[in-house]
TINU-706936 format. One record per residue (C-alpha): x, y, z; residue number from 0. Coordinates in pm, 1 decimal. Layout:
REM TINU-706936
<site><east>X</east><north>Y</north><up>Z</up><nr>NUM</nr></site>
...
REM end
This chain:
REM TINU-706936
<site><east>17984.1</east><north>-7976.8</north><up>-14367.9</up><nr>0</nr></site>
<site><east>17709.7</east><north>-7893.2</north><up>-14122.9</up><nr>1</nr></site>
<site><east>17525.6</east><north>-7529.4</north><up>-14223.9</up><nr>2</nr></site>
<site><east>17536.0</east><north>-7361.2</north><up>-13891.6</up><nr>3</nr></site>
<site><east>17244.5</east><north>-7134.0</north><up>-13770.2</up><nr>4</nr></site>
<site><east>17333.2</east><north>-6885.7</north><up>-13923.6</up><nr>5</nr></site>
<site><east>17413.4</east><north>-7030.2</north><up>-14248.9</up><nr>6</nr></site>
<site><east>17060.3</east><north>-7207.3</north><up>-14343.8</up><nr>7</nr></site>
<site><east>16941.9</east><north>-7464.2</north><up>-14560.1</up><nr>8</nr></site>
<site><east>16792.0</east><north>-7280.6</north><up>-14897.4</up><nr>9</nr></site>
<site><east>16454.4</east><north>-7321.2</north><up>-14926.3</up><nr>10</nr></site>
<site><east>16355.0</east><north>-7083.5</north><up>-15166.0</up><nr>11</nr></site>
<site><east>16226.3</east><north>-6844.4</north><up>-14851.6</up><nr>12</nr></site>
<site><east>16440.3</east><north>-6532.3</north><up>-14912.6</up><nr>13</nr></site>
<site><east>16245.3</east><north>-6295.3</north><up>-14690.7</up><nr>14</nr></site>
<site><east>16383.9</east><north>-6537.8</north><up>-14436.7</up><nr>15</nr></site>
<site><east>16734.9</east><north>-6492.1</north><up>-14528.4</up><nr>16</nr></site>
<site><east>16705.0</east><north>-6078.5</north><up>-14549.0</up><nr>17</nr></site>
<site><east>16580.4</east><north>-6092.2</north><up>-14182.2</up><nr>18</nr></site>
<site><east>16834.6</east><north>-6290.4</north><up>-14063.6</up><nr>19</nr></site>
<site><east>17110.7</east><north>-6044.2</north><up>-14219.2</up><nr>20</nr></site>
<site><east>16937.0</east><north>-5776.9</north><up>-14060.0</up><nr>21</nr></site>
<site><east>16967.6</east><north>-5987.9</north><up>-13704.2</up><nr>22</nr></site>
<site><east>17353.2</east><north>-6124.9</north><up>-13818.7</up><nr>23</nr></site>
<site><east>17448.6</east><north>-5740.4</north><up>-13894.2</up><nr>24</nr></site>
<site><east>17409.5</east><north>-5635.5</north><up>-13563.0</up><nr>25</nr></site>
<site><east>17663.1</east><north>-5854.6</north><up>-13440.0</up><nr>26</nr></site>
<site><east>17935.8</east><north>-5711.1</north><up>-13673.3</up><nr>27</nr></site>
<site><east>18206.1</east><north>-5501.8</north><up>-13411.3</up><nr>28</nr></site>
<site><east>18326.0</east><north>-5175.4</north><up>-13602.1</up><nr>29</nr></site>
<site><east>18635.6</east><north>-5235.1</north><up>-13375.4</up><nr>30</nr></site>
<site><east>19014.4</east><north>-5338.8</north><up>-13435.2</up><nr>31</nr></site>
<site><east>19027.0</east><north>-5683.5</north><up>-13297.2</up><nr>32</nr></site>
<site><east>19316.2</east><north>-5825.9</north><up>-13526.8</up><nr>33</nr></site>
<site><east>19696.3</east><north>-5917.1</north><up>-13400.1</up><nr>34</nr></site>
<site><east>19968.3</east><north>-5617.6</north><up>-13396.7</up><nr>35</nr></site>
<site><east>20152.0</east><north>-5675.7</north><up>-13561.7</up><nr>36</nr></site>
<site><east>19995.2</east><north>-5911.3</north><up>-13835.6</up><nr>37</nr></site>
<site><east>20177.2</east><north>-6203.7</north><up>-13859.4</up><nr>38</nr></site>
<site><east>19979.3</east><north>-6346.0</north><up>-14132.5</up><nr>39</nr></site>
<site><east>19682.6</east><north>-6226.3</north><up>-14349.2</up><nr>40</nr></site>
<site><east>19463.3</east><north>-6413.8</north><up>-14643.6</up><nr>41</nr></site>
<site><east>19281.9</east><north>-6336.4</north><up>-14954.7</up><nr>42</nr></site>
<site><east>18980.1</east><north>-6523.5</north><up>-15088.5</up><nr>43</nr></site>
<site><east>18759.6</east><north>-6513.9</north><up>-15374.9</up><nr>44</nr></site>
<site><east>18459.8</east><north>-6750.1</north><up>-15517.4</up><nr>45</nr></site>
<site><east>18445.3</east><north>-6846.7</north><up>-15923.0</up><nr>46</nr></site>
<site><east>18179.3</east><north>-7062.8</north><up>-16060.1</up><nr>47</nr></site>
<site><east>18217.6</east><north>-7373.4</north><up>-16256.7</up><nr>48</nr></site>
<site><east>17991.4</east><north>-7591.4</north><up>-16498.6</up><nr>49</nr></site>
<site><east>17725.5</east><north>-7308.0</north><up>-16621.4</up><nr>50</nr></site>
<site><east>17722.6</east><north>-7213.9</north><up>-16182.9</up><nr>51</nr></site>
<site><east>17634.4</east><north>-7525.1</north><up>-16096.8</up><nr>52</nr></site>
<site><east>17983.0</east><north>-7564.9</north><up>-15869.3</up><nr>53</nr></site>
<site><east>18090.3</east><north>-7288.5</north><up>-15662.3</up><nr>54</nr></site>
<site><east>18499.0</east><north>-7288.1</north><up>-15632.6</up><nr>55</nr></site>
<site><east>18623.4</east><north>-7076.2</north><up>-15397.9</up><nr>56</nr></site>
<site><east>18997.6</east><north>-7015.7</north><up>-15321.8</up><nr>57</nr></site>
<site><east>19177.2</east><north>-6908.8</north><up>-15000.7</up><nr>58</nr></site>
<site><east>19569.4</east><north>-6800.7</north><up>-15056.5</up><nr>59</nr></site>
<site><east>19761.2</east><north>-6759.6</north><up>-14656.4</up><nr>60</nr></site>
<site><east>20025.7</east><north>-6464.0</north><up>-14686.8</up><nr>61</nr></site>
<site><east>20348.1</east><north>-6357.6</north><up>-14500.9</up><nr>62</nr></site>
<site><east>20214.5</east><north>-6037.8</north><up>-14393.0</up><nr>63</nr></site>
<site><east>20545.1</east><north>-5855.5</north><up>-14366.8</up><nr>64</nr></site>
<site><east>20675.0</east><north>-6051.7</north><up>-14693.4</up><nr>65</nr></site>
<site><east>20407.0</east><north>-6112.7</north><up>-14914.8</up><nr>66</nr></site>
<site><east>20506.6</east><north>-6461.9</north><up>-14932.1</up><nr>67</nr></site>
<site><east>20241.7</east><north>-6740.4</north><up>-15001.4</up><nr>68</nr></site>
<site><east>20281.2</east><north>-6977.6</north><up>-14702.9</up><nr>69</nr></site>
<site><east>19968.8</east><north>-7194.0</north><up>-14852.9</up><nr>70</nr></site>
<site><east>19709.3</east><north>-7186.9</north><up>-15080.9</up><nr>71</nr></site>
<site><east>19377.9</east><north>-7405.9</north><up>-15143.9</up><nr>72</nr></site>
<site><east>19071.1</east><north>-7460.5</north><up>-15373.1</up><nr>73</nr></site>
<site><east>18727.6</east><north>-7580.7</north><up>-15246.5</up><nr>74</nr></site>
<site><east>18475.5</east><north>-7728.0</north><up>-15478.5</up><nr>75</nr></site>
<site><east>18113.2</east><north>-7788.2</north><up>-15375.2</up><nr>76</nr></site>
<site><east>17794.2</east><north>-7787.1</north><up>-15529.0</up><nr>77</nr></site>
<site><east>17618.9</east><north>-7457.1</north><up>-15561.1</up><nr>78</nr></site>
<site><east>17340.5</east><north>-7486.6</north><up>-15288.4</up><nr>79</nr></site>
<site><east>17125.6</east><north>-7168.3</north><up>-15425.7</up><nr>80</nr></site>
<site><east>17059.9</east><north>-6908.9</north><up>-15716.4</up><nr>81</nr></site>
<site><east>17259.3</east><north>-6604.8</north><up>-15764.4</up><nr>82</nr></site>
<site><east>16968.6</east><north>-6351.1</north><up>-15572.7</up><nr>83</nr></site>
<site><east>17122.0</east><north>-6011.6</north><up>-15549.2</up><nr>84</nr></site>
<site><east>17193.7</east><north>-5922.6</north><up>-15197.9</up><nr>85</nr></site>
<site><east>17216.4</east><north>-6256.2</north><up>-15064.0</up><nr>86</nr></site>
<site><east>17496.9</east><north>-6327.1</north><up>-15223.5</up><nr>87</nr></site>
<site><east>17711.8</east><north>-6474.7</north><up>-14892.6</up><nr>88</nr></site>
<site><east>17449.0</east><north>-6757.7</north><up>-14826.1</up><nr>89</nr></site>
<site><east>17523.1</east><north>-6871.0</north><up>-15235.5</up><nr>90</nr></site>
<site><east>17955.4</east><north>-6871.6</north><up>-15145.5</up><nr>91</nr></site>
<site><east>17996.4</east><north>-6930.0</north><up>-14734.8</up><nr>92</nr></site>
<site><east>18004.8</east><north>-7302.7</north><up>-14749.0</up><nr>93</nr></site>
<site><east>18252.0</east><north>-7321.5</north><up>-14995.8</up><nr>94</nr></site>
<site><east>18458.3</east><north>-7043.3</north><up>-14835.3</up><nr>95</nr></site>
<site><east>18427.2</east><north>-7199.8</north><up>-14519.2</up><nr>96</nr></site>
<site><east>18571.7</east><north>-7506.0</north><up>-14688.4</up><nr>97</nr></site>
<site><east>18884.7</east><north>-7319.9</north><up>-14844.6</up><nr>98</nr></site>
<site><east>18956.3</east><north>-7169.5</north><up>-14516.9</up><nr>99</nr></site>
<site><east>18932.7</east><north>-7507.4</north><up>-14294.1</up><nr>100</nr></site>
<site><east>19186.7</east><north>-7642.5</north><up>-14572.1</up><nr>101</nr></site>
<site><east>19459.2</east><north>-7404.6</north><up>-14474.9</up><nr>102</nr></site>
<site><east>19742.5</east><north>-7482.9</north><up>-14263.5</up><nr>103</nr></site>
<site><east>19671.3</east><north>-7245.6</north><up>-14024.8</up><nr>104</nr></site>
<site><east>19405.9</east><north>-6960.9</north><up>-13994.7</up><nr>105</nr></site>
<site><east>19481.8</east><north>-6547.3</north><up>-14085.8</up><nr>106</nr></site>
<site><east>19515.2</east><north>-6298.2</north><up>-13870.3</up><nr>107</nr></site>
<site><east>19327.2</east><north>-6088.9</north><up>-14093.7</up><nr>108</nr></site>
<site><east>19104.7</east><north>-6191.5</north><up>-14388.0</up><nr>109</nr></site>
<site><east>19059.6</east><north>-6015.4</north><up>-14708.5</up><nr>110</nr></site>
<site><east>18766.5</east><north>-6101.0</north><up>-14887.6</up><nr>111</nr></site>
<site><east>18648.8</east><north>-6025.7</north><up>-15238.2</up><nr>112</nr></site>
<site><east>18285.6</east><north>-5837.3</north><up>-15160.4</up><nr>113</nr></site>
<site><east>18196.3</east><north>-5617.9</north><up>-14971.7</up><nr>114</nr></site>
<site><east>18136.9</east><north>-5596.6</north><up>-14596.8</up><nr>115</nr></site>
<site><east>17944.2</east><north>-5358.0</north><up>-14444.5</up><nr>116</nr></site>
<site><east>17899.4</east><north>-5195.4</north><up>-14745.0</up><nr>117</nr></site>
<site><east>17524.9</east><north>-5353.9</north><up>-14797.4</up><nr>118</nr></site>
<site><east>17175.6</east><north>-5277.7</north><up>-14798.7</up><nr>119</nr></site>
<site><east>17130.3</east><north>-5447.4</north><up>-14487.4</up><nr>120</nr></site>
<site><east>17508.8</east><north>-5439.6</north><up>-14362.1</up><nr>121</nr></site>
<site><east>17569.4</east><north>-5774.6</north><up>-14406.8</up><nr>122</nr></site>
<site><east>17771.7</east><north>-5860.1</north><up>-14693.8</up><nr>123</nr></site>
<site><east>18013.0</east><north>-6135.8</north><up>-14776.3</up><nr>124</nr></site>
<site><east>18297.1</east><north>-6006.9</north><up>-14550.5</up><nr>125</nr></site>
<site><east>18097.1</east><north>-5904.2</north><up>-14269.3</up><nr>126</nr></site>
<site><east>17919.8</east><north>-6276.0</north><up>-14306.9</up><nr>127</nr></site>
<site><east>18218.8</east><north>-6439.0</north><up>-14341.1</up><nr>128</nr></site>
<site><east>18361.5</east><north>-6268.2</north><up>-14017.2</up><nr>129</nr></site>
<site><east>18091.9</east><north>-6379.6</north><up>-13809.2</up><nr>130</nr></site>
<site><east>18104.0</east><north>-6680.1</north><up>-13893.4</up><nr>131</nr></site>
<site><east>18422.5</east><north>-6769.8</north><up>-13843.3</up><nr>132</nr></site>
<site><east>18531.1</east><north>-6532.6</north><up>-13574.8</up><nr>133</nr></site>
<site><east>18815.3</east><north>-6370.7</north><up>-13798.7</up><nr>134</nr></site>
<site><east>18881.4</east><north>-5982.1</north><up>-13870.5</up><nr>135</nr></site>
<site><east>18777.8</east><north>-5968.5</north><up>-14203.1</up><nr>136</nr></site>
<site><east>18784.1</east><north>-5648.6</north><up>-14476.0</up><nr>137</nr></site>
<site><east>18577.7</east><north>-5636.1</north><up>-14754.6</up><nr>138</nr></site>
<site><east>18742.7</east><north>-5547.4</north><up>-15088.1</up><nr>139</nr></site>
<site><east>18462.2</east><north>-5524.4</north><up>-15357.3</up><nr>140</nr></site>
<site><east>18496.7</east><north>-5381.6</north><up>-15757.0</up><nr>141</nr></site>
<site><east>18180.4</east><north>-5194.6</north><up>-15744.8</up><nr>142</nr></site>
<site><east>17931.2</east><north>-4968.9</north><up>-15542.3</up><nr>143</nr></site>
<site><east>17638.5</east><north>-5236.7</north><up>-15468.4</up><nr>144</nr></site>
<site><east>17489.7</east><north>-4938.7</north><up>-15237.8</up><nr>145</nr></site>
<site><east>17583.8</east><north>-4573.0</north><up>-15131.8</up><nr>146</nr></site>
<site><east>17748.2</east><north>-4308.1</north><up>-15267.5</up><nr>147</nr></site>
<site><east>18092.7</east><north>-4082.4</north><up>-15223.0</up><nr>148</nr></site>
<site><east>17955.0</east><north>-3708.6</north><up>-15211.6</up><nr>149</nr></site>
<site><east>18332.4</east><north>-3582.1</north><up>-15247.3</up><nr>150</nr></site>
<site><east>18536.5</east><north>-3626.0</north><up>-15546.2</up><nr>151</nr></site>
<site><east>18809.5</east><north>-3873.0</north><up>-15528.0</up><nr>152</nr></site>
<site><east>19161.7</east><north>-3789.6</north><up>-15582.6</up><nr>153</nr></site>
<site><east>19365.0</east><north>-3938.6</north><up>-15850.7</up><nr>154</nr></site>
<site><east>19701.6</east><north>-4002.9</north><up>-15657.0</up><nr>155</nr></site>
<site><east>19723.3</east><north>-4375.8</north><up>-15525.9</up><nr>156</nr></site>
<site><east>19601.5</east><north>-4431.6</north><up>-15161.0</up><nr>157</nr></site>
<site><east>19353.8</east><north>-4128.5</north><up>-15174.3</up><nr>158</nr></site>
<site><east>19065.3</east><north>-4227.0</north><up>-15036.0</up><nr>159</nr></site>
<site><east>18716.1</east><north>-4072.6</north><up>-14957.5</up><nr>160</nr></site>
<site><east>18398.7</east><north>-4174.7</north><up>-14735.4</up><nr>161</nr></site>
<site><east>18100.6</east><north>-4399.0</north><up>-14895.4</up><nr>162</nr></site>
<site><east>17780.5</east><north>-4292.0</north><up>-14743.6</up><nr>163</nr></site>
<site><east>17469.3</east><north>-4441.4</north><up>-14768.1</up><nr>164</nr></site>
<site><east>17226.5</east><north>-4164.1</north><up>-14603.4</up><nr>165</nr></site>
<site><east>17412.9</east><north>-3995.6</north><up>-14336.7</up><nr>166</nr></site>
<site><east>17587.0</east><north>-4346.4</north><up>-14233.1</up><nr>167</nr></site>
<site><east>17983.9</east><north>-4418.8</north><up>-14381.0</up><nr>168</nr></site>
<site><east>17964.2</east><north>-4777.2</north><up>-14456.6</up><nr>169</nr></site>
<site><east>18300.5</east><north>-4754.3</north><up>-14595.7</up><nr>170</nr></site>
<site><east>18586.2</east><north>-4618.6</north><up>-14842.9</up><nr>171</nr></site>
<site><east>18638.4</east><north>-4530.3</north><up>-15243.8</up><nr>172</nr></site>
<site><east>18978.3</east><north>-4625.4</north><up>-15258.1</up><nr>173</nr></site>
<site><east>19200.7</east><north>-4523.4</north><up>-15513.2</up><nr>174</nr></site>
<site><east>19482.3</east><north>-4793.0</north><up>-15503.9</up><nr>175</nr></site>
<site><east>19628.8</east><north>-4716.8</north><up>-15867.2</up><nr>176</nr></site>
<site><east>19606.6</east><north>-4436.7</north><up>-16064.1</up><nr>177</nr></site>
<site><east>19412.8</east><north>-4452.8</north><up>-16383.1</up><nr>178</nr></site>
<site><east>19163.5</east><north>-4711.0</north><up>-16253.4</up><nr>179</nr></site>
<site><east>18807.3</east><north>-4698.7</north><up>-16147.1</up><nr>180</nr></site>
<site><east>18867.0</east><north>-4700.2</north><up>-15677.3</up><nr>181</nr></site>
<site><east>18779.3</east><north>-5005.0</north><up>-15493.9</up><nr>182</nr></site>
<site><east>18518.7</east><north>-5023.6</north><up>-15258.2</up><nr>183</nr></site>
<site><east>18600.1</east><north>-5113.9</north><up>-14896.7</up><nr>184</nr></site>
<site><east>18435.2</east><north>-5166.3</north><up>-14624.8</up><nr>185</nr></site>
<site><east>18492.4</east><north>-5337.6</north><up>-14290.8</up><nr>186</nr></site>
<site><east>18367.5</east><north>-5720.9</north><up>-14240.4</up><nr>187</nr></site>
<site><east>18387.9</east><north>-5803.3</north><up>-13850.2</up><nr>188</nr></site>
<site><east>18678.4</east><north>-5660.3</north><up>-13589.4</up><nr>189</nr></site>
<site><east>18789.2</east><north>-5430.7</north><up>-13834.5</up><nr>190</nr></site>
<site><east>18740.6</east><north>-5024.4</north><up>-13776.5</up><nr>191</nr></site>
<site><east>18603.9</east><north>-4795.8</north><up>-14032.6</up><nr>192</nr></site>
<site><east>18907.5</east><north>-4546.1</north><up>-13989.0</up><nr>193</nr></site>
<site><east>19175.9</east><north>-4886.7</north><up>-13991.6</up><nr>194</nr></site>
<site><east>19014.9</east><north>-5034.4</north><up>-14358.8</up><nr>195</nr></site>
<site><east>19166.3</east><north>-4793.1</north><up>-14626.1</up><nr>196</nr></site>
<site><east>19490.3</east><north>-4805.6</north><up>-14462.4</up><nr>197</nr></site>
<site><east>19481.1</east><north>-5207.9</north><up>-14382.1</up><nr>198</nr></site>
<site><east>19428.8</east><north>-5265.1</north><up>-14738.0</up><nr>199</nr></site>
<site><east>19646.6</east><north>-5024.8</north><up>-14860.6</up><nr>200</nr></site>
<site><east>19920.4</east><north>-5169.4</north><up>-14681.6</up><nr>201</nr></site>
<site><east>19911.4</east><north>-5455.8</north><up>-14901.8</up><nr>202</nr></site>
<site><east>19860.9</east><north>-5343.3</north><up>-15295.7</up><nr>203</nr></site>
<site><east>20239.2</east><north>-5337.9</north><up>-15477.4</up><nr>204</nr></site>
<site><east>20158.1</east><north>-5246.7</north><up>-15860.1</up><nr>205</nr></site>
<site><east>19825.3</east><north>-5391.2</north><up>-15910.4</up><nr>206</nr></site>
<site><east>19484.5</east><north>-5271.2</north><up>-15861.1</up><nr>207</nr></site>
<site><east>19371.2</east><north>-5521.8</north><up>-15581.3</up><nr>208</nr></site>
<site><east>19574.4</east><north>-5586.2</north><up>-15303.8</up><nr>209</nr></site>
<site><east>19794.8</east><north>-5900.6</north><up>-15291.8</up><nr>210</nr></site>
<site><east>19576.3</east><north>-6130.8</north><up>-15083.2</up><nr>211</nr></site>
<site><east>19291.3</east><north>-6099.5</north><up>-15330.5</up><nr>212</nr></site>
<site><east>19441.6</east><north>-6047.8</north><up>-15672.9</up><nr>213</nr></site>
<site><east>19599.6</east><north>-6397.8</north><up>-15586.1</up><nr>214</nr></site>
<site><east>19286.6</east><north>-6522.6</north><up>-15481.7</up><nr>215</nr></site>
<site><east>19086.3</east><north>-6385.4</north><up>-15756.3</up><nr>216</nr></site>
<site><east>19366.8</east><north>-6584.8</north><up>-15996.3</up><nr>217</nr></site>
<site><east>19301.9</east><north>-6865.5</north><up>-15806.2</up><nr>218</nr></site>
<site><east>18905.1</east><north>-6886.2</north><up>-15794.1</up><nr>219</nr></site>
<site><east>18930.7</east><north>-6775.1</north><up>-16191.7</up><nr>220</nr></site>
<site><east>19213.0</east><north>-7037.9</north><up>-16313.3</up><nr>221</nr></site>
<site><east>19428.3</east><north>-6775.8</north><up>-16381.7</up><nr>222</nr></site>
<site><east>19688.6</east><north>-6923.8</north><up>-16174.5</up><nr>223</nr></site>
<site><east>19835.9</east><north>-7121.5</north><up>-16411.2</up><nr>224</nr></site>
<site><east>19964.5</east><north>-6868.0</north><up>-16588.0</up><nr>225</nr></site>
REM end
């Protein structure tokens, strides 16, 4: 697969890479720009295989009013840089890219294990991922990587309270199941800040991650088979 501009060769240079996030960001819209209704959304999630030295990442296609699995694919490709904190998208796009060209058809709205927005330099996987390919993307990430929630979140499931970093919001605690630690979302591309909670929200059932990604997650893991 060609890299495209955006997506460069790595040679070691990460100063490069930082500056062109910082470029990339500032094409991410903060606006809806996905189908009403959703006809179909995805999940997808990157693993790593012998000691990191293949990047696997998996892409599962939903029935967005169902929650059926219309189609689901693995890519396998060589790891083309070190894990760097912060540049993490440039280390999974290509294989991404690859699980989402095997699809049968493209989502209306991609979920994507990361974060979005939610970034030192507002480019994280999701928002990368977006650009790239022109879809609405969310990010759903496990963990703060930057920012902090300056009001205490609510224990009930779907509560949900502002991430800040500075006086920006760059997106959501989300508490999708009570008892466990909120997930961290934050738009990607063509997604709104005030439509992200809610989007995601829309699809958890009993789990902590919503369905596109806990099935992606399985997938990029191995623990599909189960």
């Amino acid at each position: 697969m060609d890299h495209k501009p955006d997506l460069p060769e790595w040679h070691g240079n990460g100063d490069a890479m930082r500056a062109l996030q910082i470029e990339l960001a500032r094409q991410v819209s903060l606006r809806d720009g996905f189908a009403k209704p959703l006809r179909t959304v995805a999940g997808f999630d990157v693993g790593f295989e012998e000691a990191g030295s293949i990047t696997r990442a998996a892409a599962v296609l939903l029935d967005a009013s169902t929650l059926a699995v219309i189609d689901q694919q693995v890519a396998c490709l060589p790891t083309r840089m070190p894990y760097i904190p912060g540049l993490l998208s440039f280390r999974e796009l290509p294989a991404l890219l690859e699980a989402l060209n095997m699809l049968s058809s493209p989502p209306d709205l991609a979920f994507v294990d990361g974060h979005g927005i939610a970034h030192p330099r507002r480019l994280g996987i999701a928002a990368h991922f977006g650009l790239v390919t022109g879809l609405p993307s969310i990010g759903v990430g496990k963990s703060i990587h930057v920012g902090e929630a300056r009001q205490a979140l609510h224990g009930m499931r779907g509560a949900f309270t502002p991430l800040r970093d500075g006086r920006e919001q760059i997106g959501w605690l989300l508490r999708s199941k009570p008892g466990c630690l909120p997930l961290v979302i934050s738009p990607g591309h063509k997604v709104a800040m005030a439509s992200a909670a809610e989007l995601v929200m829309r699809f958890v059932t009993t789990y902590r991650l919503p369905e596109p990604t806990r099935l992606a997650d399985r997938l990029a893991s191995r623990r599909d088979s189960h």
